[in-house]
LUMRO-438210 format. One line per 5 residues: their letters; for each residue x, y, z of C-alpha. Coordinates in Angstrom, 1 decimal, m for minus. Layout:
N
A) X,Y,Z; ... $
***
This chain:
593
XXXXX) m34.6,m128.4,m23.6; m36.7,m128.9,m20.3; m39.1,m132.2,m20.8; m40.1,m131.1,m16.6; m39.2,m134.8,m16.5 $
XXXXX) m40.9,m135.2,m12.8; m44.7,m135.5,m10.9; m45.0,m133.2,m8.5; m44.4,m129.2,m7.5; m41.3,m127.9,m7.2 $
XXXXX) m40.2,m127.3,m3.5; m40.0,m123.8,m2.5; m38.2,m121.9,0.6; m40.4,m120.2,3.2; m38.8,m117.3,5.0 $
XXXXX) m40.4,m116.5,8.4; m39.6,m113.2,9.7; m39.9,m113.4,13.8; m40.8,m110.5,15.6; m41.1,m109.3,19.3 $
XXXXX) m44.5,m109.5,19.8; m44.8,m106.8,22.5; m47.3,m104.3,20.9; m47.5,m100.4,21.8; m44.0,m99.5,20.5 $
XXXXX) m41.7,m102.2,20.0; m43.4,m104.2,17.6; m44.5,m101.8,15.5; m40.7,m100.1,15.5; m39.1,m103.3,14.2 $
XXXXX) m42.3,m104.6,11.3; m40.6,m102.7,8.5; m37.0,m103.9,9.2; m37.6,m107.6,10.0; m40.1,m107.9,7.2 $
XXXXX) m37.5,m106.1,4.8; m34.7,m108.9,6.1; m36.9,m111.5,5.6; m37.0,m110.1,1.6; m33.3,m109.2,1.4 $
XXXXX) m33.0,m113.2,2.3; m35.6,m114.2,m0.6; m34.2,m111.7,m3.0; m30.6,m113.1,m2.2; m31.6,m117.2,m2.6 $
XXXXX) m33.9,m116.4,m5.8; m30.8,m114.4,m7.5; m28.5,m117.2,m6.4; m30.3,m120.9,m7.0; m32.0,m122.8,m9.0 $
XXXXX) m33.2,m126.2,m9.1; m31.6,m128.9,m11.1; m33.9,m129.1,m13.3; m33.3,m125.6,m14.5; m35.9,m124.0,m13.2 $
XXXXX) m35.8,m120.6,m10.6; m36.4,m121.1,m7.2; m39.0,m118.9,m5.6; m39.4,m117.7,m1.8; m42.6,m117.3,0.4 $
XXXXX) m42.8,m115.0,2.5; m44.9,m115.1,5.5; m47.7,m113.0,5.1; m47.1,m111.4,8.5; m44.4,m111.2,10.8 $
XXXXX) m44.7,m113.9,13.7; m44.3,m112.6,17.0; m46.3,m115.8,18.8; m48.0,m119.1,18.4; m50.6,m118.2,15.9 $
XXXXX) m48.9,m116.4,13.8; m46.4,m119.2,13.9; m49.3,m121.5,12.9; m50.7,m119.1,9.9; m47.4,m119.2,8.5 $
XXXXX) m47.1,m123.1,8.4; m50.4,m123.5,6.8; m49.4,m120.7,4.4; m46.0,m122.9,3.7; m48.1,m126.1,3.8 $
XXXXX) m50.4,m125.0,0.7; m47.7,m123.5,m1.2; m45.8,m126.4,m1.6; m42.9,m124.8,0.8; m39.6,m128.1,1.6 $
XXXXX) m37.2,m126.2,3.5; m37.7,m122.9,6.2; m35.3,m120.2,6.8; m36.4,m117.8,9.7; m34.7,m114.5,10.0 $
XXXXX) m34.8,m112.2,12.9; m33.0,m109.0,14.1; m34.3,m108.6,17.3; m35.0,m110.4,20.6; m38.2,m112.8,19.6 $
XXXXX) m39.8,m115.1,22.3; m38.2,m118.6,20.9; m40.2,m121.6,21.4; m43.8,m119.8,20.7; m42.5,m119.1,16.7 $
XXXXX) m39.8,m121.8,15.6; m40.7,m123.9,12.9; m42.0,m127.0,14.6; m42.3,m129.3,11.4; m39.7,m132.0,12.0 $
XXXXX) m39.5,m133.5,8.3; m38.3,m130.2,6.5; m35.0,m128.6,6.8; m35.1,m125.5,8.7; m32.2,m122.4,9.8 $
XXXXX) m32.5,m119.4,11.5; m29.9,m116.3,10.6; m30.1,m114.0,13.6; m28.6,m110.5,12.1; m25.6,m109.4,14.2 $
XXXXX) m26.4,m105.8,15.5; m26.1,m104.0,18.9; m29.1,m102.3,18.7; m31.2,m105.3,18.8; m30.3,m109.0,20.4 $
XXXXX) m30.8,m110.8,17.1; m28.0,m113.4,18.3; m30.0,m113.6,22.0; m33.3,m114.9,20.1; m31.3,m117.1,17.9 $
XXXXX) m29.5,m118.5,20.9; m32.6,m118.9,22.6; m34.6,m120.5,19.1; m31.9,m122.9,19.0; m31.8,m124.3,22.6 $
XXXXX) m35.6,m125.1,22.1; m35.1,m126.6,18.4; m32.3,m128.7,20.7; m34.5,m129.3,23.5; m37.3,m130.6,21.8 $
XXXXX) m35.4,m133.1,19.4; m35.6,m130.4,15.8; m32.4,m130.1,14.7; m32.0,m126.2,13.1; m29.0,m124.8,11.4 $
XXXXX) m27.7,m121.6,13.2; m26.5,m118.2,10.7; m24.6,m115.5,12.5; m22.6,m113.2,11.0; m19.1,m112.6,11.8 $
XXXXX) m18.5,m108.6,12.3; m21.2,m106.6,13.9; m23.4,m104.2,11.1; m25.4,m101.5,11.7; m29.2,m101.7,12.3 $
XXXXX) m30.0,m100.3,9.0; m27.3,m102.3,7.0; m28.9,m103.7,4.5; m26.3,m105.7,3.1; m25.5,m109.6,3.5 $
XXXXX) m22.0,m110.3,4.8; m19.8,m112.8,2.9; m20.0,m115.5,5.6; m23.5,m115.3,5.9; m24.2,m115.6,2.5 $
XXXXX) m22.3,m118.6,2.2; m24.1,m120.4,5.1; m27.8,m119.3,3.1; m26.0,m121.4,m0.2; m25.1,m124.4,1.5 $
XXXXX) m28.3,m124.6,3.5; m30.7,m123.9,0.6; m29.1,m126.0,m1.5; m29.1,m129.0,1.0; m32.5,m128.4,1.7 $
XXXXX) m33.3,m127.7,m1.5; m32.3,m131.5,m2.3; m33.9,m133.3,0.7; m37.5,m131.9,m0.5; m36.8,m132.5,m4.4 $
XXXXX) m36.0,m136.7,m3.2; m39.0,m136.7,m0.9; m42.1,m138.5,m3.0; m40.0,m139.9,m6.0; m38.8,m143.1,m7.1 $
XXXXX) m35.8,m145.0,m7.3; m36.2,m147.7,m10.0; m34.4,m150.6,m10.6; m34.8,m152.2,m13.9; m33.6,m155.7,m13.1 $
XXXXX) m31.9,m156.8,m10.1; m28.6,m157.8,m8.3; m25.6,m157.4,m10.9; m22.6,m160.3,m10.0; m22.9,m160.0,m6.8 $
XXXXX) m22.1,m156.0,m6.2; m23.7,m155.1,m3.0; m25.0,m151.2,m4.1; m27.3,m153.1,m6.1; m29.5,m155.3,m3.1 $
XXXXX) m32.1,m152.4,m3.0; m33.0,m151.2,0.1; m36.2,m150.2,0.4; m36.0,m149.0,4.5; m32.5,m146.5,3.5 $
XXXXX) m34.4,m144.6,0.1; m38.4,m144.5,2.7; m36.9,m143.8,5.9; m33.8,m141.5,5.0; m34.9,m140.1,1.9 $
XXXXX) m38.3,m140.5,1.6; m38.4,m141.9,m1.6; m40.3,m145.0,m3.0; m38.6,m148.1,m4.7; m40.0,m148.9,m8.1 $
XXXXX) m38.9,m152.6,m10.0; m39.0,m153.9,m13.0; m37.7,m157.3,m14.8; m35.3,m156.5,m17.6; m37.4,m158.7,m19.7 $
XXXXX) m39.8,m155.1,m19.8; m36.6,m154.2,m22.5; m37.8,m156.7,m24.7; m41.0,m156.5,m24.6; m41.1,m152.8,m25.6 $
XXXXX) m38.3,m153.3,m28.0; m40.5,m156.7,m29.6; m43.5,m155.1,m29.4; m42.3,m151.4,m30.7; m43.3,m149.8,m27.4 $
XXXXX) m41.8,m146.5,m28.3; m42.0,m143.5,m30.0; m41.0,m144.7,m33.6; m40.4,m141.2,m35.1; m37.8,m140.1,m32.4 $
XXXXX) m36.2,m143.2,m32.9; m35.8,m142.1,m36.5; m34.6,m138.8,m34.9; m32.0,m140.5,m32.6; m30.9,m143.5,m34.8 $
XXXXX) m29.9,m140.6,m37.5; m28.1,m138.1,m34.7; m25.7,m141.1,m33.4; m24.8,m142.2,m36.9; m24.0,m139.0,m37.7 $
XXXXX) m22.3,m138.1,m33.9; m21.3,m141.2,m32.1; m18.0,m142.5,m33.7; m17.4,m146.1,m33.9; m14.3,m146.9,m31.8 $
XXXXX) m11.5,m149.7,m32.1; m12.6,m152.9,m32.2; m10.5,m154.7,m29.9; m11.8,m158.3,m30.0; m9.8,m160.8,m31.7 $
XXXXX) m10.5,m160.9,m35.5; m11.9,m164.4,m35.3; m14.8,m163.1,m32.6; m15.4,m159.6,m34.1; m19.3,m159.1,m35.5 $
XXXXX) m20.0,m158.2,m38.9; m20.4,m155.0,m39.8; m24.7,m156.0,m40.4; m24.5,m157.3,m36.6; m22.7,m154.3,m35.6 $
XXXXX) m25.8,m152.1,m37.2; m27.9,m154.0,m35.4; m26.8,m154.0,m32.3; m26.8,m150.0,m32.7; m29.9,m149.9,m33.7 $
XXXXX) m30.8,m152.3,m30.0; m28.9,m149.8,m27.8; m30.8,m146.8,m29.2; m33.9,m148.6,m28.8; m32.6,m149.1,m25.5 $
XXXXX) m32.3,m145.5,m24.5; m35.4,m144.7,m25.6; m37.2,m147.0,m23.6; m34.9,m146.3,m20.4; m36.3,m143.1,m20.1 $
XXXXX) m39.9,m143.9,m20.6; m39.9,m146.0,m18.0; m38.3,m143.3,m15.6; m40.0,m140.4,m16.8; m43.2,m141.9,m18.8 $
XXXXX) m44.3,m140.3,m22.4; m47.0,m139.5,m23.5; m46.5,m140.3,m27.0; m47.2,m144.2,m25.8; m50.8,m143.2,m25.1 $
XXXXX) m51.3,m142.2,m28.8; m49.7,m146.1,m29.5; m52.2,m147.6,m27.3; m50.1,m148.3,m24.6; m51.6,m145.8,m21.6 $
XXXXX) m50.4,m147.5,m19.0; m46.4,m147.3,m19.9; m46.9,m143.6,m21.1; m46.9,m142.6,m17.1; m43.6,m144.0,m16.3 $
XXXXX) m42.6,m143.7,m12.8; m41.9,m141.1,m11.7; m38.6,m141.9,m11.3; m36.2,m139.2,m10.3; m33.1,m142.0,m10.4 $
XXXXX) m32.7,m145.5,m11.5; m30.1,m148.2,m12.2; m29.4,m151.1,m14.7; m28.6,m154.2,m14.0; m26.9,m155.6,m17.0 $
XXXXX) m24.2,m157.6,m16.0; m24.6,m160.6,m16.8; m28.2,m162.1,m17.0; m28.4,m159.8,m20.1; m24.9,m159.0,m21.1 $
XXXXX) m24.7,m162.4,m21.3; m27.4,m162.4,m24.0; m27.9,m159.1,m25.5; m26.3,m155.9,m25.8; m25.0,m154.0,m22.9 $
XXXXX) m26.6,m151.0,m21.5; m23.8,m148.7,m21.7; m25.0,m146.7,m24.6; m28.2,m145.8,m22.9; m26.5,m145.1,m19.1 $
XXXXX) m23.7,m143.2,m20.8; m26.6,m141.2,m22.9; m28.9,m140.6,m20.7; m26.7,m139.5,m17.9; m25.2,m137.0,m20.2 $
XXXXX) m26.6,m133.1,m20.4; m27.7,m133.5,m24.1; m29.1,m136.4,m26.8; m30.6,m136.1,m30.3; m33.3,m133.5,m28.8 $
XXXXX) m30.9,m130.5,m27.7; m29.3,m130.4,m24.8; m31.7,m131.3,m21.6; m31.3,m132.1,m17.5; m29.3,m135.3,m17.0 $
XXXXX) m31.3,m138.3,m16.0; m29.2,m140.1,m13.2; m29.2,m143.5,m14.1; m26.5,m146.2,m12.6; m24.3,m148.6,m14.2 $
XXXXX) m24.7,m152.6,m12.8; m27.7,m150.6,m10.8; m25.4,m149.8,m8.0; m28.6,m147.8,m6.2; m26.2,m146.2,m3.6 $
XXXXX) m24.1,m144.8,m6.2; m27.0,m143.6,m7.8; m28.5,m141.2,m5.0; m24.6,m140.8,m4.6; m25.0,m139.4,m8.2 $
XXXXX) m28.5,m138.0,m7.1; m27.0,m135.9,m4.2; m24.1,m134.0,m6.7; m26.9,m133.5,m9.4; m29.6,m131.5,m7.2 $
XXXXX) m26.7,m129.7,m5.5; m24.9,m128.4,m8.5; m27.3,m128.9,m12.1; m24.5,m131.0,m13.5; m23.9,m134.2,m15.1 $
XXXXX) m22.2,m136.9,m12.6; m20.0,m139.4,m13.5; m20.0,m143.3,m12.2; m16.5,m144.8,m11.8; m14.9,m148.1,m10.9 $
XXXXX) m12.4,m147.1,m8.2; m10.6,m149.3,m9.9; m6.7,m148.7,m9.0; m4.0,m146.6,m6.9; m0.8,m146.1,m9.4 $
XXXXX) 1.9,m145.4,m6.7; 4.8,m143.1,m8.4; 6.9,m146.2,m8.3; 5.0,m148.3,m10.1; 4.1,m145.9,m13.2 $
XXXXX) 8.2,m145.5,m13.4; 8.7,m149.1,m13.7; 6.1,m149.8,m15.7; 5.7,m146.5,m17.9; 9.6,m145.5,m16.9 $
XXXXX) 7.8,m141.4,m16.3; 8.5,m140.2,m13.0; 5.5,m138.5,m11.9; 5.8,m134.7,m10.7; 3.7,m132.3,m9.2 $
XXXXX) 0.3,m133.1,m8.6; 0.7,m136.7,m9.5; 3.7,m136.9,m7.5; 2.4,m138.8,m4.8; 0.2,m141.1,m7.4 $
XXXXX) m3.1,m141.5,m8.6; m6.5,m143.5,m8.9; m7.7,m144.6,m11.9; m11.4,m144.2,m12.1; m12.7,m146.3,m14.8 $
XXXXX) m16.5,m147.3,m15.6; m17.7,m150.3,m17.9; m18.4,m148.3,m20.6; m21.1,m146.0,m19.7; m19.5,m142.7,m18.0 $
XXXXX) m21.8,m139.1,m19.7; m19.6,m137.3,m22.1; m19.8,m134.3,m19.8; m16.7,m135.9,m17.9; m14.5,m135.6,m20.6 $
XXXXX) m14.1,m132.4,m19.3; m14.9,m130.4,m22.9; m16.9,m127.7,m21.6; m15.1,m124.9,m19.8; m15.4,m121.9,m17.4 $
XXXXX) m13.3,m119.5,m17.6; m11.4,m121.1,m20.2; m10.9,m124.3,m18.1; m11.9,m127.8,m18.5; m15.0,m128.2,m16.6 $
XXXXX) m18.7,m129.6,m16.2; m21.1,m127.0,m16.2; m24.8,m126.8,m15.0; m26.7,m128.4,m18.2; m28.2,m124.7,m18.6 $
XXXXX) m24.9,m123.5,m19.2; m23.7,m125.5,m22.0; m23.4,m124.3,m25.5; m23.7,m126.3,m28.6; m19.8,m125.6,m29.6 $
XXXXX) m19.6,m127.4,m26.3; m21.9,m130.2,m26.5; m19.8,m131.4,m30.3; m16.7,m131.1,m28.7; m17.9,m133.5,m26.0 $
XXXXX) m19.2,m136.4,m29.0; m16.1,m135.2,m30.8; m13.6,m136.4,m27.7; m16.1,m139.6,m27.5; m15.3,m142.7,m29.3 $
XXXXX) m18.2,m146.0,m29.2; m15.9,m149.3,m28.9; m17.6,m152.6,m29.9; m18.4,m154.0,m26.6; m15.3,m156.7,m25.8 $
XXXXX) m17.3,m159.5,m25.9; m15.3,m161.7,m23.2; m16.9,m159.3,m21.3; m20.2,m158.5,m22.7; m21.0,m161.3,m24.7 $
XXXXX) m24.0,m160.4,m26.4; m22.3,m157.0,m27.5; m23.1,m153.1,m27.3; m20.9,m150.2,m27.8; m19.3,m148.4,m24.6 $
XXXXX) m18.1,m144.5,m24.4; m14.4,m144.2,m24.3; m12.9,m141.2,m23.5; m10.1,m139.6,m21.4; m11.0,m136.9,m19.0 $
XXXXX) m8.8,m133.6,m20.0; m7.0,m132.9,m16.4; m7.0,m129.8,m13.8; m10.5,m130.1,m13.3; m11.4,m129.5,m9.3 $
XXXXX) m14.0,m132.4,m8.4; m15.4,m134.2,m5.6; m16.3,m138.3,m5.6; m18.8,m139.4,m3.2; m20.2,m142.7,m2.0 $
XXXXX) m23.2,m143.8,0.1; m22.2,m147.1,1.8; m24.9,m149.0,3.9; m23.1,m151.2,7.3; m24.8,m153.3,9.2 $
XXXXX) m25.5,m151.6,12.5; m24.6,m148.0,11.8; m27.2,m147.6,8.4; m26.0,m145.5,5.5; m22.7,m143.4,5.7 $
XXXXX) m21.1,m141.0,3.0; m17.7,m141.0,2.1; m15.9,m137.7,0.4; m12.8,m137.2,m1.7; m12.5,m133.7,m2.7 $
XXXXX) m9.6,m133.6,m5.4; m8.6,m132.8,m9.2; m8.0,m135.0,m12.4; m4.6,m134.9,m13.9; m3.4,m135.0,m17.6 $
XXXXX) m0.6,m137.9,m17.7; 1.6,m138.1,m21.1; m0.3,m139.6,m24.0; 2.2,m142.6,m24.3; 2.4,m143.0,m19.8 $
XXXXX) m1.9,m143.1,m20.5; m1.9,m145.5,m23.0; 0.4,m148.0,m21.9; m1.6,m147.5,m18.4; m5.1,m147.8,m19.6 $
XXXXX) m3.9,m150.2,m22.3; m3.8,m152.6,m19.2; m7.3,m152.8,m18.7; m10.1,m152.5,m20.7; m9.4,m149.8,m23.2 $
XXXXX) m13.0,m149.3,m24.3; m13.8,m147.8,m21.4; m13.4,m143.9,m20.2; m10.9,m143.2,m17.7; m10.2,m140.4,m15.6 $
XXXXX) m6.5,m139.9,m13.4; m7.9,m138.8,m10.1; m5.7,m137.1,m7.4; m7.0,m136.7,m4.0; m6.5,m133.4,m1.5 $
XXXXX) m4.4,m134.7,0.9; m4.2,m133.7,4.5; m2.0,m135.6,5.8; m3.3,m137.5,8.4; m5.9,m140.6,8.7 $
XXXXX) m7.4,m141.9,5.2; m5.9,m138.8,3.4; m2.1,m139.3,4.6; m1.3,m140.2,1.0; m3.5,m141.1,m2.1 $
XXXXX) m2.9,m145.0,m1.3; m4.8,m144.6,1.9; m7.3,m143.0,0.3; m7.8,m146.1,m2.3; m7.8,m148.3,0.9 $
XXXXX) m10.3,m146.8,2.9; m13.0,m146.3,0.1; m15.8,m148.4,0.9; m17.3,m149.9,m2.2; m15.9,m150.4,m5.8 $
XXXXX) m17.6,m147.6,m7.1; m17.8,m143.7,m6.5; m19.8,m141.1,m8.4; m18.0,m137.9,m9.1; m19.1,m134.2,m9.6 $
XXXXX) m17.5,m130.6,m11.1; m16.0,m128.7,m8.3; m15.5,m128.9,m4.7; m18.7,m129.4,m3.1; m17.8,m131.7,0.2 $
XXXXX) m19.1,m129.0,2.5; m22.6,m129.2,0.8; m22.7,m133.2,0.9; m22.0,m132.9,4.5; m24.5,m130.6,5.3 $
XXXXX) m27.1,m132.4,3.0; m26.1,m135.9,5.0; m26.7,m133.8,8.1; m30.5,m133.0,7.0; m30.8,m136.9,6.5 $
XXXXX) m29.2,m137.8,9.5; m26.3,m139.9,7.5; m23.0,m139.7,9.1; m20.0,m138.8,6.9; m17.0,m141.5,7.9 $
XXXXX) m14.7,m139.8,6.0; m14.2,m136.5,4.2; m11.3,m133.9,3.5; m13.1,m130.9,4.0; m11.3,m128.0,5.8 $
XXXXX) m13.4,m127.6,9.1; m13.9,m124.3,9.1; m16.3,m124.9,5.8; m17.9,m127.8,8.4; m21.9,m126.6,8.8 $
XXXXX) m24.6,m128.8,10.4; m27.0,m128.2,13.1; m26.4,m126.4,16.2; m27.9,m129.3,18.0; m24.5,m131.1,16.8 $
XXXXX) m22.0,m129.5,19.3; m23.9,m131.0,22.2; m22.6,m134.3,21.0; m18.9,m134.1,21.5; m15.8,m132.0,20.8 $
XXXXX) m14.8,m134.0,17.7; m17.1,m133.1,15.0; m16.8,m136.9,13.1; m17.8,m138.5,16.3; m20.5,m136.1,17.1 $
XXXXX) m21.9,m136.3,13.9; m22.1,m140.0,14.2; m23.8,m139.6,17.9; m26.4,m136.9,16.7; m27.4,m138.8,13.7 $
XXXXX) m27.9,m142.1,15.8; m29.9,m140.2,18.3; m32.4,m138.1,15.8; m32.5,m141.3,13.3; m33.5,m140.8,9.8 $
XXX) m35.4,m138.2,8.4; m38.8,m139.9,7.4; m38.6,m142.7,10.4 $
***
């Protein structure tokens, strides 16, 4: 189920085929080949992408090839009027460089020069570069390894990978640009994530910050500012799907089972109205209500909660752990990325693994390093292979989606899947693993029901985290890593020590051995904030090349460096590519500044 929750097209890739422009033989002996790259390129992307929103992605071509300055300028109007986010210029011959590079500076762009003797595809590309570098446009650079033949028509591995991570890093940066970040509420106890920025979402990803009073909750819930009939619909489904967890408050505090009703029927309520106000509906028009039918436009949000509401009324974990999953009482749908405590730089943090891979993401505490010593004296289990140098317990308040429990597979495998992918078997295995614990109320004093669940172990996954310092801007940290399965009784007398209403997941980092991945501890020491939001699979080499596009420098990653792509412009900057990706991002600035 597709609600096309968002205003606004959908970006599309423009492919620029560049051409020598010398008429009277050459030109015309290379138009059919470097128009039929530029097509291989869009077949390729189109077979091999799609949006997060589930839709395909489509190519434009140029309608000519571009062999100077005007051609160059008939294809950016072209690209302007079709809605076109991200360029990808392909070439196999020699090309006269600065007269046809892309010259918009706020859209992605790459050039793949084809590797072939019979034509100096890597000269031009060389050449396009330098003046991309000279004039201040950062371009990505795609060269095949091995030489082909000039009527090879096939896309070598390593090229092929390169298209991937820039598409879908570019792909990204134009879905952000024009949308909204909303924050319903304000700072939550303290937690820096959650002092909106305005000057990181406008300037580096061109986004808009929407806010709202939580006092808009009750006012909608008061005044039944929602679709009644769907809350019919949902009530029903999480009666009948939603299991009521343990109830660990003392006896003396628990609610009655009539206050426990209610407060269910609140946090459904709740969800309801969280996404109208990202997304709008129209069904509020009908109610007389036009003005809250358009939402806004909101492509991620966050919650405050804690406490100025906890305090009072029930929490918002049903709704964040809802609506951040890939399906509710209408079907399965596109997650809505929605942050707990409204940590807003865990939410594009969330933001940036949902556009690159379709897929829930999950917001954790990072809430504590087990060292293998301390899980044998408190658990008396020595801990063995992949947990044998320890673990971090990631643990949110309550409101992880049920996607992380790690129910769905591929390939017979725990995993999180693209929410296109997911079957229905999948989707009541996921509620099934998913218990609702009465909020503890020492905690959340006016109540709520939080998701508890344990994430099922040997899934590959990647935590990020957008941190913002004082004199540097925004940087991105990435852990690229696996959960683990511990013994049922070595979990439960672990989680047993903290909140136990809460879902946890036993993360292990990859470890390389040096710097903040010597061991796992190190790892737990140099993350930068108490949260992290973490994604299906190992995807550090698109977050770096996404941060790249929006000039964000990544302080700290385990990515091999061979899977390392950014700009060309990059290696002018310094040998070491942390330090030169911390120079070229200072020197071009953000994106939209």
């Amino acid at each position: 189920m597709n609600y096309k929750n968002l205003i606004g097209q959908l970006p599309k890739i423009g492919i620029r085929p560049v051409i020598d422009g010398r008429l009277d033989g050459v030109r015309e002996s290379l138009e059919e080949s470097t128009m039929n790259m530029a097509r291989i390129a869009a077949d390729f992307l189109e077979k091999n992408l799609r949006h997060a929103d589930g839709s395909p992605v489509e190519c434009v071509i140029s309608d000519t090839c571009i062999g100077g300055v005007a051609e160059a300028a008939a294809s950016a109007d072209k690209f302007s009027r079709e809605g076109v986010g991200l360029s990808l210029t392909v070439t196999p011959c020699w090309c006269y460089g600065s007269e046809t590079i892309d010259m918009d500076a706020t859209i992605p762009k790459a050039i793949w020069g084809f590797n072939g003797t019979e034509r100096p595809g890597a000269v031009y590309l060389a050449a396009a570069l330098a003046g991309h570098n000279q004039k201040g446009i950062p371009a990505f650079g795609i060269y095949g390894r091995d030489v082909q033949d000039s009527d090879d028509t096939s896309i070598p591995d390593d090229v092929q990978r390169k298209l991937l991570l820039f598409a879908k890093a570019g792909l990204a940066v134009a879905t952000m640009k024009g949308k909204s970040y909303l924050s319903m509420g304000a700072v939550s106890m303290g937690i820096a994530g959650s002092i909106i920025d305005p000057n990181f979402f406008e300037s580096y990803l061109g986004m808009r910050c929407e806010n709202i009073d939580m006092s808009e909750f009750s006012r909608r819930i008061d005044h039944e500012i929602y679709d009644k009939d769907e809350y019919q619909k949902a009530l029903a489904w999480t009666k009948a799907k939603c299991k009521e967890g343990k109830d660990y408050n003392p006896i003396d505090r628990q609610k009655s089972r009539k206050e426990l009703d209610k407060d269910w029927e609140f946090v459904v309520k709740m969800a309801l109205i969280g996404r109208d106000l990202m997304i709008g509906n129209p069904k509020l028009k009908a109610l007389g209500y036009g003005e809250e039918a358009l939402g806004r436009n909101a492509i991620s949000a966050g919650f405050q909660g804690q406490r100025q509401w906890t305090d009072h009324l029930p929490n918002g974990d049903f709704m964040e752990a809802i609506l951040t999953s890939s399906f509710d009482w209408n079907g399965i749908r596109q997650p809505f990325m929605l942050a707990t405590e409204n940590d807003s730089l865990n939410g594009v943090s969330m933001l940036f693994g949902h556009l690159l891979t379709g897929a829930a993401q999950i917001f954790s505490d990072v809430r504590t390093y087990w060292s293998p010593e301390a899980v044998k004296r408190v658990t008396g289990h020595e801990l063995k292979g992949d947990a044998a140098n320890g673990f971090i317990h990631l643990i949110n308040s309550g409101a992880s989606a049920l996607d992380g429990t790690g129910e769905q597979t591929i390939d017979g495998k725990p995993a999180m899947k693209p929410w296109w992918n997911i079957t229905e078997a999948e989707v009541e295995k996921c509620l099934e693993n998913t218990t609702w614990g009465p909020g503890m109320l020492e905690y959340f004093r006016g109540g709520g029901y939080s998701s508890t669940f344990k994430t099922q172990g040997e899934m590959p996954v990647t935590m990020c985290r957008i941190n913002i310092v004082k004199g540097i801007g925004p940087v991105l940290q990435i852990a690229e890593g696996k959960t683990i399965a511990l013994p049922e009784e070595v979990h439960n007398t672990i989680n047993e020590r903290t909140n136990p209403t809460w879902p946890t997941t036993w993360f292990v980092p990859n470890l390389t051995g040096k710097g903040p991945f010597k061991d796992v501890y190190s790892v737990m020491s140099n993350w930068g904030a108490n949260h992290g939001a973490f994604t299906y699979g190992h995807i550090g080499a698109d977050l770096i090349t996404l941060a790249s596009m929006l000039r964000i420098p990544v302080n700290m990653h385990n990515v091999p460096e061979d899977q390392i792509f950014r700009p060309s412009a990059w290696a002018s900057f310094g040998m070491d590519p942390e330090s030169s990706d911390y120079r070229a991002c200072a020197t071009y600035k953000a994106l939209y500044e």
